[in-house]
N, C-alpha and C positions, 0 to 999 in steps of 0.2 A: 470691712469684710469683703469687700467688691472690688478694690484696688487687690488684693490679694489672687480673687479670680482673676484678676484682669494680667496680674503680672504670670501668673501660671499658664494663661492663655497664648500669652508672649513668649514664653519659655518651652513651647510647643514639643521644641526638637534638642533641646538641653536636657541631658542625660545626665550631665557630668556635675559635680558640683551638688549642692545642698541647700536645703527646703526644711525652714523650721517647725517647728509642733503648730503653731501659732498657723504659719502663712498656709501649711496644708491643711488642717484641720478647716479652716474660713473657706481654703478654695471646695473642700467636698460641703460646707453648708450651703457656701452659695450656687454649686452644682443641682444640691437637692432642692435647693427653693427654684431655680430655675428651671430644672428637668418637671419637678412638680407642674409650674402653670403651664408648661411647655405642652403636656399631657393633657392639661386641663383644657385649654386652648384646642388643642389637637383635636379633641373629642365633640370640644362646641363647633367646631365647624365641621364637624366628620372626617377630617383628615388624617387617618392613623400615621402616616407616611412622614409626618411633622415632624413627630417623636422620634421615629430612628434618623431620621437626618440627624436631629440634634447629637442624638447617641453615638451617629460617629462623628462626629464633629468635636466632640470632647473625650475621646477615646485616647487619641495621641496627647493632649496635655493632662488628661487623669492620668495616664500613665508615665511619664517623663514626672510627672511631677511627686507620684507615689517611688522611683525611683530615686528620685533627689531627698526622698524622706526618709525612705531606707538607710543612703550615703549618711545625713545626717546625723543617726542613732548609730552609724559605724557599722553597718552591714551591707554588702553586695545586694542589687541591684535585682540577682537572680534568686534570692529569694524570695519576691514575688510567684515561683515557680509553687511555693506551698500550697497557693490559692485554688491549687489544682487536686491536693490531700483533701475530701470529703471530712469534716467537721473540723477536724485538728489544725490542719490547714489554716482553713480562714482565721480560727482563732490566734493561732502563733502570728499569724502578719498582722492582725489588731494590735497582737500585744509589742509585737515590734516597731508598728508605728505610732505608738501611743509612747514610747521610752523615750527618754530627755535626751538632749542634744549628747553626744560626745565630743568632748574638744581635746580630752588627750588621745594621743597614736589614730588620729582618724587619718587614714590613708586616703582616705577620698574626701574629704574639705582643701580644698586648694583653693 
């Protein structure tokens, strides 16, 4: 699960190309297990300020990496832009990153 963050953490500035159901899914668990103690931590020592460091720090490979997931399922990149449609939204991009791989006519698998 951790090698999967680790490789999405790597892949920072990789836009292009594709992220399996498998390798994103791991990397948003092990985002939520780590942003969790990160919070947790944060609070035992009174440091709010912990937390959003963390938060941008994984802002650019959550995103690159929710990109590449998109590619994957055979859609552009800019729909991400949904996340912004108040209820509808969020759910269509669950349901888009939750769809198996396409391997036929995927224009962005290279």
């Amino acid at each position: 699960m951790f090698n999967h963050y680790v490789n999405c953490i790597k892949k920072y500035v990789q836009f292009s190309g594709c992220s399996t159901r498998s390798e994103y899914w791991y990397f948003v668990l092990a985002n939520f297990i780590i942003a969790l103690l990160v919070n947790i931590f944060a609070g035992l020592i009174n440091v709010p300020s912990l937390a959003l460091l963390y938060a941008l720090f994984i802002f650019l490979p959550g995103f690159s990496a929710a990109a590449r997931r998109l590619h994957d399922a055979g859609f552009s990149a800019w729909f991400m832009l949904l996340s912004f449609v108040p209820f509808v939204g969020a759910i269509a991009l669950l349901v888009m990153m939750c769809m198996p791989t396409k391997t036929r006519d995927n224009k962005y698998a290279k």
